[in-house]
Every structure is written in structure tokens, then in C-alpha cells.
MMTF fields as JSON, N, C-alpha, C and O atoms, coordinates in Angstrom:
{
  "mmtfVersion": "1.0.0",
  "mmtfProducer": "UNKNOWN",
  "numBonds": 447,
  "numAtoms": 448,
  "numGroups": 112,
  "numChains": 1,
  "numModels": 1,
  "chainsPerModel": [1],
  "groupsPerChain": [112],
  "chainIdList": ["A"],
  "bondAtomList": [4, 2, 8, 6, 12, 10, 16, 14, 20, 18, 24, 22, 28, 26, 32, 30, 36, 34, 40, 38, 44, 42, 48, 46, 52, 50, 56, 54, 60, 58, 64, 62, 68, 66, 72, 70, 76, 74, 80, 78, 84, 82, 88, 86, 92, 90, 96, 94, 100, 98, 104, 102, 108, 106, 112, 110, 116, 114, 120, 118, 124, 122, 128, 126, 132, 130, 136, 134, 140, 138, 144, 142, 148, 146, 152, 150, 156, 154, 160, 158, 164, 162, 168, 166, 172, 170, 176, 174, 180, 178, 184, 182, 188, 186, 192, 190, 196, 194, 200, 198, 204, 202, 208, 206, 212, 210, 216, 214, 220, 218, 224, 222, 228, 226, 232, 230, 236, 234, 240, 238, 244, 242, 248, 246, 252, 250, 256, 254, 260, 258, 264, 262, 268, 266, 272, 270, 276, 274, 280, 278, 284, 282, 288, 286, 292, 290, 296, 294, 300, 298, 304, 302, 308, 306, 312, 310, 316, 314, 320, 318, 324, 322, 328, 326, 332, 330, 336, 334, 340, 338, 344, 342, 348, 346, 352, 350, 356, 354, 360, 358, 364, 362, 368, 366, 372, 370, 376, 374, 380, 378, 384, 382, 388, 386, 392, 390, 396, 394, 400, 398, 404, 402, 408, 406, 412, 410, 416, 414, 420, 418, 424, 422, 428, 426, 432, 430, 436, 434, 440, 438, 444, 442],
  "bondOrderList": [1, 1, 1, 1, 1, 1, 1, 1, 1, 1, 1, 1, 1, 1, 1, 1, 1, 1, 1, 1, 1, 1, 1, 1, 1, 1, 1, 1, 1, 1, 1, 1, 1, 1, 1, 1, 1, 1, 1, 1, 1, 1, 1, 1, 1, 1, 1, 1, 1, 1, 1, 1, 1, 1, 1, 1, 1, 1, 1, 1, 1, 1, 1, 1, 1, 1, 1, 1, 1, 1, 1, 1, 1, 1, 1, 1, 1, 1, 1, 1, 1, 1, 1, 1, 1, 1, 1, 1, 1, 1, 1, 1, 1, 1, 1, 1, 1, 1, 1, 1, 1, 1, 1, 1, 1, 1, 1, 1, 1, 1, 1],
  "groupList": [{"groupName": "UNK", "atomNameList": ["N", "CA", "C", "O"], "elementList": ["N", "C", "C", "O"], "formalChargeList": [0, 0, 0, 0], "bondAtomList": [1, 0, 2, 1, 3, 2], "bondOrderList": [1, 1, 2], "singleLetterCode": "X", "chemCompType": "L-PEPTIDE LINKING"}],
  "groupTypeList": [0, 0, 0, 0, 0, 0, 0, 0, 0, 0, 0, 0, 0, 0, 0, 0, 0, 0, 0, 0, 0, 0, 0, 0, 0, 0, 0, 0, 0, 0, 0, 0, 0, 0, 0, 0, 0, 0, 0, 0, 0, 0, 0, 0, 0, 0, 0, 0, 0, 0, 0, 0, 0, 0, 0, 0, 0, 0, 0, 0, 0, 0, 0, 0, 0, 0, 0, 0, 0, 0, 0, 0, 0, 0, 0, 0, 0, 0, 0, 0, 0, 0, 0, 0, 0, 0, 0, 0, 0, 0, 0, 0, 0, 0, 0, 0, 0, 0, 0, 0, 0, 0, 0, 0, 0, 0, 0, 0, 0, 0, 0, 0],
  "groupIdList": [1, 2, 3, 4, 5, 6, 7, 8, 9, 10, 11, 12, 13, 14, 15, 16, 17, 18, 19, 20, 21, 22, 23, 24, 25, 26, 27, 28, 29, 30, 31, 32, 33, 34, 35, 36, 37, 38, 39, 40, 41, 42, 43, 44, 45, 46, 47, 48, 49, 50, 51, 52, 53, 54, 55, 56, 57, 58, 59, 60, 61, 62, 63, 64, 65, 66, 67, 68, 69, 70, 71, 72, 73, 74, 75, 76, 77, 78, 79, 80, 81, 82, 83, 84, 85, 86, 87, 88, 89, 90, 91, 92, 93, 94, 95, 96, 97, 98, 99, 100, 101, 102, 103, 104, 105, 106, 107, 108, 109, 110, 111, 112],
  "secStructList": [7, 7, 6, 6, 6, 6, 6, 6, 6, 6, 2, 2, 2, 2, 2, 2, 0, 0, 0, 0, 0, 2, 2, 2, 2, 2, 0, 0, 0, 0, 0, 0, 0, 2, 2, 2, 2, 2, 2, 2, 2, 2, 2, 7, 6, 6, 1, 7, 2, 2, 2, 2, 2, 2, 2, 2, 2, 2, 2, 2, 2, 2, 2, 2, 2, 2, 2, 2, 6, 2, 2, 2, 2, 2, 2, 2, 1, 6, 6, 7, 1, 6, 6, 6, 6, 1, 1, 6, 6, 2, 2, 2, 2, 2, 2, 2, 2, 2, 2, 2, 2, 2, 2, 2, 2, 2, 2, 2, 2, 2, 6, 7],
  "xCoordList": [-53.175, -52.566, -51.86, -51.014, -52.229, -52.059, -50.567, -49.553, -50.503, -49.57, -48.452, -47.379, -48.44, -47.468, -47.017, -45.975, -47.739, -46.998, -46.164, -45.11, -46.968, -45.958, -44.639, -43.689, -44.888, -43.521, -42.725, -41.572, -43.291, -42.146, -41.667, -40.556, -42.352, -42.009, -40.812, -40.057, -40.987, -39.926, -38.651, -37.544, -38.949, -37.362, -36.568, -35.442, -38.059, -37.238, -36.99, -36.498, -37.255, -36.61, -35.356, -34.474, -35.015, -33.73, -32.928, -31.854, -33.582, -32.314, -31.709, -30.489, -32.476, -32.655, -31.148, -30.306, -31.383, -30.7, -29.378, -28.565, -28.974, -28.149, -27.388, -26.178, -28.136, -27.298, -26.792, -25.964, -27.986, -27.852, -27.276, -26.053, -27.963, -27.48, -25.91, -24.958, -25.885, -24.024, -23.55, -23.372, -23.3, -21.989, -22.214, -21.135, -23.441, -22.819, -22.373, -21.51, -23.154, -23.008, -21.303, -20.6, -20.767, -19.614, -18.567, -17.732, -19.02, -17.862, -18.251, -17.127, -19.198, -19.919, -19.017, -17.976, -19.271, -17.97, -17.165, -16.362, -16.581, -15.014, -14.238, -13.048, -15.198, -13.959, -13.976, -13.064, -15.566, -15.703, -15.391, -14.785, -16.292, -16.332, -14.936, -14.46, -13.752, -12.845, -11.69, -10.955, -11.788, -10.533, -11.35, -10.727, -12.364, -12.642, -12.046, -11.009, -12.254, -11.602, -10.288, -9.8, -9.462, -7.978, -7.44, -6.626, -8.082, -8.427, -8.454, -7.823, -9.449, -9.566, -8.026, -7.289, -7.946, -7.084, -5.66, -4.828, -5.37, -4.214, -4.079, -3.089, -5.567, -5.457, -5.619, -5.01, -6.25, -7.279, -6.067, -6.271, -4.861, -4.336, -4.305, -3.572, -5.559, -5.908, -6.788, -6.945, -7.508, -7.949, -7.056, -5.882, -7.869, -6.741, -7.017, -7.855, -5.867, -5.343, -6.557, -6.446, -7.649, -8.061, -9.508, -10.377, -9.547, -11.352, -10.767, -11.502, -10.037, -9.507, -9.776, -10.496, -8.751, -9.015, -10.57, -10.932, -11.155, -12.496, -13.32, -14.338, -13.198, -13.939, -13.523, -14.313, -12.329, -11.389, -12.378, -12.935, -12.107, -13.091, -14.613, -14.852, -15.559, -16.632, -16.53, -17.68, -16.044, -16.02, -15.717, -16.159, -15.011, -14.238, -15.54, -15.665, -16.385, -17.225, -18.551, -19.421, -18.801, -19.889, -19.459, -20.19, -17.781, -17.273, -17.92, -18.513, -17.48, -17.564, -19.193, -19.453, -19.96, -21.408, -22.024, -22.704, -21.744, -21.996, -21.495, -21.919, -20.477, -19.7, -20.614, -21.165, -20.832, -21.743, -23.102, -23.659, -23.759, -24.919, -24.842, -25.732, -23.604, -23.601, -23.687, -24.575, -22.666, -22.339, -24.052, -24.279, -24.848, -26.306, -26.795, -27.426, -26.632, -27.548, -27.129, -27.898, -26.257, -25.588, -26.126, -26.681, -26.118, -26.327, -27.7, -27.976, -28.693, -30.542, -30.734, -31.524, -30.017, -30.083, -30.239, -30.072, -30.615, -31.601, -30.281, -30.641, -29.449, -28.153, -28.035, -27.353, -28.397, -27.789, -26.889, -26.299, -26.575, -25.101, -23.997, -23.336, -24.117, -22.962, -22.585, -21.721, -23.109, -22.97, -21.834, -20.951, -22.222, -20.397, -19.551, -18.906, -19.393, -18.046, -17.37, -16.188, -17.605, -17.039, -16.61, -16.16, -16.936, -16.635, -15.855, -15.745, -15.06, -14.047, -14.814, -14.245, -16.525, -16.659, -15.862, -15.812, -15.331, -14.601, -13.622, -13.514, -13.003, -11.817, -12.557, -11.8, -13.571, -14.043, -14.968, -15.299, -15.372, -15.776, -14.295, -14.293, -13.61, -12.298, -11.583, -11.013, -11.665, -11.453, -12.331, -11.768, -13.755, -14.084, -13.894, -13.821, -13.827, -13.989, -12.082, -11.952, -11.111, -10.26, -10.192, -9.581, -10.764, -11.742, -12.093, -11.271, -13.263, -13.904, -12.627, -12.327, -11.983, -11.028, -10.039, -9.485, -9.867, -9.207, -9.764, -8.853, -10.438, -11.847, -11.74, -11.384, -11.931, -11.941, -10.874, -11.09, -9.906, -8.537, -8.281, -7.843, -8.637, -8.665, -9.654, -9.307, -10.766, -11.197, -10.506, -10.367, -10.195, -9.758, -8.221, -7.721, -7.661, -6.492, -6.989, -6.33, -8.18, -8.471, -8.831, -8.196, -9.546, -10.088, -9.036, -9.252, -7.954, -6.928, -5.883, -5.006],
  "yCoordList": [0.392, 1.462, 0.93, 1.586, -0.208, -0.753, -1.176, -0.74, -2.386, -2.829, -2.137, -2.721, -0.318, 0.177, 0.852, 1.5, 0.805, 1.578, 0.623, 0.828, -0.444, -1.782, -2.274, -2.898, -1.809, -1.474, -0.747, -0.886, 0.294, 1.772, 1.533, 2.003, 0.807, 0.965, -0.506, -0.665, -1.336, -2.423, -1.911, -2.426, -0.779, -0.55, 0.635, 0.788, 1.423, 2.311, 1.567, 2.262, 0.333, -0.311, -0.704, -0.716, -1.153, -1.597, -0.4, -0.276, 0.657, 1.43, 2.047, 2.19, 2.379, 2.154, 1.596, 2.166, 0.103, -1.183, -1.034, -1.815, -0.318, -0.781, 0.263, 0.057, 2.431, 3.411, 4.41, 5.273, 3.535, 4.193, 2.867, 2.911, 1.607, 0.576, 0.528, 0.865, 0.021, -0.785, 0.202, 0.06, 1.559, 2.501, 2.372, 2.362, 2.27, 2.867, 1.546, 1.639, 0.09, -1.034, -0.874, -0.8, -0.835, -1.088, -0.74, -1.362, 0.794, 1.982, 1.646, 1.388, 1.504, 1.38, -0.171, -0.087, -1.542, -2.921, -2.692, -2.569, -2.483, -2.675, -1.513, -1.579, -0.214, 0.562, 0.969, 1.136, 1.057, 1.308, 0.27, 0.392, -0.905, -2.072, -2.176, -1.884, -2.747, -3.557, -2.817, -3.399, -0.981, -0.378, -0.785, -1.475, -0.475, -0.761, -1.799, -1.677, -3.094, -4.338, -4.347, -4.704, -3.896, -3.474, -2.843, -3.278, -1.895, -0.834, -1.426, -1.083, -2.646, -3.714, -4.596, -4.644, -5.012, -5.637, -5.477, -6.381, -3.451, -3.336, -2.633, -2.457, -2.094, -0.929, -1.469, -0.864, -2.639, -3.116, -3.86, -5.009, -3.241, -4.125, -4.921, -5.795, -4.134, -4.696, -5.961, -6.606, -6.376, -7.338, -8.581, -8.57, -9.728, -11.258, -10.877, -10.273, -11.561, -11.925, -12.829, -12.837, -13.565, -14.381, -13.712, -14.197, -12.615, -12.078, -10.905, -10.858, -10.369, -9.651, -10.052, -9.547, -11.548, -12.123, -12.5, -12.596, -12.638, -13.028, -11.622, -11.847, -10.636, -9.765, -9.287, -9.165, -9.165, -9.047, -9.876, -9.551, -11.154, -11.763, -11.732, -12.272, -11.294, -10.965, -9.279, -8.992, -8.615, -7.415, -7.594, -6.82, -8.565, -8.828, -9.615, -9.209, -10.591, -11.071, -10.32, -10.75, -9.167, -8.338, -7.48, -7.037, -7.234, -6.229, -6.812, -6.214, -8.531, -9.172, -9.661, -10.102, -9.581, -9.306, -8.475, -8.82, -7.103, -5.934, -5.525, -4.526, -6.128, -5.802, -7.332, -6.945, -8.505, -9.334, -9.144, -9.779, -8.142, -7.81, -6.334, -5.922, -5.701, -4.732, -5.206, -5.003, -5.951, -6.643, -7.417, -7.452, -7.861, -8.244, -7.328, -7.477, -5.946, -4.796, -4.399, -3.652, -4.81, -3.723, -4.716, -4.47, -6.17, -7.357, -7.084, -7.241, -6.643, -6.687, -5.853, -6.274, -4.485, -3.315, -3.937, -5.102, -2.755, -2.795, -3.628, -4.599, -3.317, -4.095, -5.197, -5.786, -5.935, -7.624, -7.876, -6.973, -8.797, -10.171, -9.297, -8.296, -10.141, -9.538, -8.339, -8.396, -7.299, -6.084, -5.264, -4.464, -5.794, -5.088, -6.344, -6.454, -7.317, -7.922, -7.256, -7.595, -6.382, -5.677, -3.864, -3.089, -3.526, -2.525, -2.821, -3.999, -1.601, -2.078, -2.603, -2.76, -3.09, -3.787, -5.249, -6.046, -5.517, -6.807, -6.548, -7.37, -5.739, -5.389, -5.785, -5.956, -5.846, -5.334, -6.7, -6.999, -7.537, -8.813, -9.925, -11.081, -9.429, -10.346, -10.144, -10.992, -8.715, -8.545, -9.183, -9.442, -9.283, -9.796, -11.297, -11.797, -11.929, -13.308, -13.306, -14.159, -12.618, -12.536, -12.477, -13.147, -11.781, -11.128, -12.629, -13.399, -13.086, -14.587, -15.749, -16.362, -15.866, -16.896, -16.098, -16.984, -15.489, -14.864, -14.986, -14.96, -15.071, -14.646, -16.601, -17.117, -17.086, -18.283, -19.244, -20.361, -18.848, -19.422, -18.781, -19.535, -17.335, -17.451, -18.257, -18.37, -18.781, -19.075, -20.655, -21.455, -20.475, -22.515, -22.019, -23.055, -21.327, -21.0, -20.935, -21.513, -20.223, -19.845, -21.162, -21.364, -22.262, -23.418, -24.368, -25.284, -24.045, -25.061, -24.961, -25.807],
  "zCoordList": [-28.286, -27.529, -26.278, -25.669, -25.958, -24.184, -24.746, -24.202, -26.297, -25.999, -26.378, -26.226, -27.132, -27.403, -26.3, -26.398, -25.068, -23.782, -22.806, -22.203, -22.859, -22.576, -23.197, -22.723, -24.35, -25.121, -25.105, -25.513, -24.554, -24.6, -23.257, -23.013, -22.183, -20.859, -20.586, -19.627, -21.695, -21.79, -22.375, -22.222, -23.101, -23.497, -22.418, -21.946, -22.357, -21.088, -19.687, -18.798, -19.422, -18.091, -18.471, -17.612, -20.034, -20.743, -20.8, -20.211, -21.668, -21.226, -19.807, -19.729, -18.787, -17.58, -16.694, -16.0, -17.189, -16.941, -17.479, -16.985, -18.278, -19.349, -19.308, -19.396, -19.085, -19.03, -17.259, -16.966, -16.421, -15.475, -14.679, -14.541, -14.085, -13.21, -13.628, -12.924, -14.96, -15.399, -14.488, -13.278, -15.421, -14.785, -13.07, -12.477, -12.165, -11.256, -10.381, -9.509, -10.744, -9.987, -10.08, -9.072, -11.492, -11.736, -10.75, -10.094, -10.932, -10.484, -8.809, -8.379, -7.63, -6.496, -6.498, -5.846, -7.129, -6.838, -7.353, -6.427, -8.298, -8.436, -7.8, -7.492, -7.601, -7.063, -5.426, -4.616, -5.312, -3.997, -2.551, -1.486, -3.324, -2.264, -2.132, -1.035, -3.569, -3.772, -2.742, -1.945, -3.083, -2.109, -0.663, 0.144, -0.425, 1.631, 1.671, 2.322, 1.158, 1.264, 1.451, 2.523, 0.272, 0.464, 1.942, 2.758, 1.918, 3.258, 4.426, 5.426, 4.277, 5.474, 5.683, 6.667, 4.814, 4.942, 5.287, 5.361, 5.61, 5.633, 6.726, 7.436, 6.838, 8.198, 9.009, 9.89, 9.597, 10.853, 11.697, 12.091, 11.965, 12.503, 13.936, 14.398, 14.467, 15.997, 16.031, 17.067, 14.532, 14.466, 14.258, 13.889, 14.58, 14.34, 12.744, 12.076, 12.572, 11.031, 10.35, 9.124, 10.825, 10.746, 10.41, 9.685, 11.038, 11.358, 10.073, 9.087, 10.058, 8.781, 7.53, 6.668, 7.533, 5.984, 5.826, 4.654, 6.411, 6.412, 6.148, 5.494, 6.387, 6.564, 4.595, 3.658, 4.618, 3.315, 1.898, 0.85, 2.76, 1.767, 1.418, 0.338, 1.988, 2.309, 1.806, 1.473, 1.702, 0.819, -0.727, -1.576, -0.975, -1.964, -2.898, -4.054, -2.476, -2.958, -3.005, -3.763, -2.218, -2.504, -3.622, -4.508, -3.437, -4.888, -6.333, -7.231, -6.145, -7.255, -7.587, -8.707, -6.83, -6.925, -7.761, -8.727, -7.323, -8.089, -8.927, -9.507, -9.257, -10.716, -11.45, -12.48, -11.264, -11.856, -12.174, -13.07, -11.35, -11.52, -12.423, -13.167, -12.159, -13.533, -14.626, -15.454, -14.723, -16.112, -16.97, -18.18, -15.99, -16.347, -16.854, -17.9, -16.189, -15.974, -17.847, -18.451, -18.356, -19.661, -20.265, -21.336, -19.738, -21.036, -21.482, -22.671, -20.541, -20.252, -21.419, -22.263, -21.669, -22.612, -24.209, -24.569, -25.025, -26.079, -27.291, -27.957, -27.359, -28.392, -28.075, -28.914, -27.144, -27.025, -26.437, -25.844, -26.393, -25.924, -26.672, -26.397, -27.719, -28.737, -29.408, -30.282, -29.117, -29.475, -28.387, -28.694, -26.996, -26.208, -26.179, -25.137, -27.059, -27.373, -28.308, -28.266, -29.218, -29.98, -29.655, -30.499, -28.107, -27.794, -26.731, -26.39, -25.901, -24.665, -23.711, -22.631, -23.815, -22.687, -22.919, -21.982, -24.026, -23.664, -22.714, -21.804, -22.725, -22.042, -20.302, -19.346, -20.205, -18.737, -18.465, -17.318, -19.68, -19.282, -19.058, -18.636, -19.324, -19.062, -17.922, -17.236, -17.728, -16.418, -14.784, -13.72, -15.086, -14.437, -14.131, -13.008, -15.319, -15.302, -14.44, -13.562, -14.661, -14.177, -12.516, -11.683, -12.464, -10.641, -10.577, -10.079, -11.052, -10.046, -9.928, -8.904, -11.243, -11.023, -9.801, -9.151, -9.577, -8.356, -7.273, -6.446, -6.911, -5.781, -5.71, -4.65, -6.379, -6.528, -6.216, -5.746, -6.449, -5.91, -4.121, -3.251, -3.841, -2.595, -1.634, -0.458, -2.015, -1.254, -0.922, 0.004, -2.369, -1.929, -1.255, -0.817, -1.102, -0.462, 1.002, 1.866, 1.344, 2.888, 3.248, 4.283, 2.96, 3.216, 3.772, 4.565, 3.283, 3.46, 4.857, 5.033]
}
């Protein structure tokens, strides 16, 4: 009996993980964080250019955080790895990996 409630309570943390975390990490970094960032970056014009891009970037990498930790949150769920490569989450794992190589080139841009 112990270990079928341990069971039921492993899939309900999966689905959990998988129907409530994804959607909102997603929609909370890519849409919320990513526009303040934008936002930062266009409104603040009393700040140096310098404390801006920085601040820009530091929103931009918490965006890309929580859209990484969504993307975990859907992988953790009861279908697997390979079960949203065949639905439009591809569309949205490519997009991200699109996001870090971006995120990634600015930073080596700010460094320089």
C-alpha cells in the first residue's frame, strides 16, 4: 500500500512539473522578464549606457533561466525526452537554444 502512494505521489509531482510549472516558467521568462529587459533597455534613459546594458543583461539571463528551467519542468513529466520532439515543443526547444546562443554572443560582445 506504502509503495502505491509513493507512486501516485511520483507521478502527481510529474504531472505537476510538466502541466502547471512549463506553461507558467515559460510564459513568466520569455515574456515577462524578456519585455522588462527590452523595457530597460529603451526607457531608462537617465541611466549610463553602461549600468543599462548590464542591467539589460542580467534580465535577459534570468529570462533565459526560467525558460531553461521550464523546459526541465515539461522534460521531468510522465511522456519522456522524446515524446515533445514530435510536438511544437520542438518549435520552442529551438527557439531556446536560439535565445542562449544569443545571450551568448552578447556577453562575449560586452566583454570586449
Amino acid at each position: 500500500m506504502a509503495s502505491l502512494i509513493m507512486s501516485l505521489a511520483r507521478v502527481t509531482a510529474a504531472l505537476v512539473a510538466a502541466l502547471v510549472l512549463h506553461p507558467n516558467l515559460m510564459v513568466i521568462g520569455f515574456i515577462l522578464v524578456s519585455g522588462e529587459a527590452i523595457m530597460v533597455h529603451r526607457s531608462l534613459s537617465g541611466w549610463s549606457r553602461g549600468t543599462r546594458k548590464s542591467v539589460h543583461l542580467g534580465l535577459q539571463g534570468a529570462a533565459l533561466g526560467l525558460g531553461l528551467f521550464g523546459i526541465w519542468a515539461r522534460f521531468k513529466g510522465t511522456d519522456g525526452i522524446f515524446a515533445n520532439f514530435y510536438s511544437l515543443h520542438s518549435c520552442g526547444i529551438h527557439a531556446t537554444y536560439t535565445r542562449v546562443r544569443k545571450w551568448e554572443a552578447h556577453i562575449h560582445k560586452s566583454q570586449e
